[in-house]
N, C-alpha and C positions, 0 to 999 in steps of 0.2 A: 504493500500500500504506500510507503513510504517513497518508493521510486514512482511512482502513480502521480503522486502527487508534488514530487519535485519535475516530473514535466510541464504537469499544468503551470505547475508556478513558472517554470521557463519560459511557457507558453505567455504566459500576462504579460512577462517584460518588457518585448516591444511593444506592447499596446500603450503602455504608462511613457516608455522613450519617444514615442512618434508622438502620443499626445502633450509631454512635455516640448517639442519642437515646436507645438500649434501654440501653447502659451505667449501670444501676445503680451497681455498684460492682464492684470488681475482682478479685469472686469470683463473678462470672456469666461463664463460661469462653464460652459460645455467641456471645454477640454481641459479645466481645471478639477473638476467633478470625473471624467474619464482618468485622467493623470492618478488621481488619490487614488479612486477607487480599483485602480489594478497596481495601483504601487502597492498599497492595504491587501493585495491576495496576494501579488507576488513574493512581496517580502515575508506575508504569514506564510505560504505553502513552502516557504526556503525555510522557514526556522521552523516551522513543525516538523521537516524531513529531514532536519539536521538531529532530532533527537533520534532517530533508528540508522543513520549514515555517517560514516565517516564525512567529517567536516570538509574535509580538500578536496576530496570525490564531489561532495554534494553541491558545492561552487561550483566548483570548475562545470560541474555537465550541466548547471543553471545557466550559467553564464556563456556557456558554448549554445545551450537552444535557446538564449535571450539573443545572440551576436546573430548565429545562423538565421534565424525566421527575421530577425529584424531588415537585416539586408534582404530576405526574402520579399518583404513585403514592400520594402522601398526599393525592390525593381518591380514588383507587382503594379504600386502608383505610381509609376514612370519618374520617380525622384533620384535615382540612382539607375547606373548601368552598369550591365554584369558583363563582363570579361573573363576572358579563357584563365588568367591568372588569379581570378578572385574565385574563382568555382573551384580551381586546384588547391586554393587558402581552407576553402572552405570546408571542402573534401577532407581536408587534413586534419581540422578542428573535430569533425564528425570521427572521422578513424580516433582521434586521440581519447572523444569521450567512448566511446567502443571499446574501447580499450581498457580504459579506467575501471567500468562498469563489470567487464570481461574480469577482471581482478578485484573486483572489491567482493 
């Protein structure tokens, strides 16, 4: 359950990072409200899953499926562009938590 739910939490990061980027300023109620409210899961579903996980495992492969899907999605909304050399980065990051996982 505990890896279950440190993907999910993975999963929220770029939502809270891309709606952090929409923060104008502190009268746009929409992406400030988005921002918390998956900062508020992600950061809980990392510290609930850090009680059944190794601590360094349980970063790292947050933080590898917050970096992964984030770029995911900002080539999805045409914000970024993917290139042969970033999909080999990426490729890499995904092997490393595979790996992690594979040993823990």
């Amino acid at each position: 359950m505990a890896w279950f739910v440190l993907v999910v939490a993975g999963l929220c990061e770029p939502i809270w990072v891309i709606a952090l980027g929409r923060v104008d300023s502190l009268t746009r109620f929409g992406p400030i409200a988005v921002f918390l409210t998956f900062l508020v899961i992600s950061l809980g579903g990392l510290s609930w899953a850090l009680r059944d996980l190794p601590t360094g495992v349980a970063y790292a492969v947050w933080v590898a499926i917050g970096a992964v899907a984030t770029v995911a999605i900002s080539v999805a909304l045409g914000e970024e562009h993917l290139t042969v050399m970033k999909v080999v980065f990426l490729m890499v990051i995904i092997g490393g938590v595979a790996g992690l996982k594979a040993v823990s």
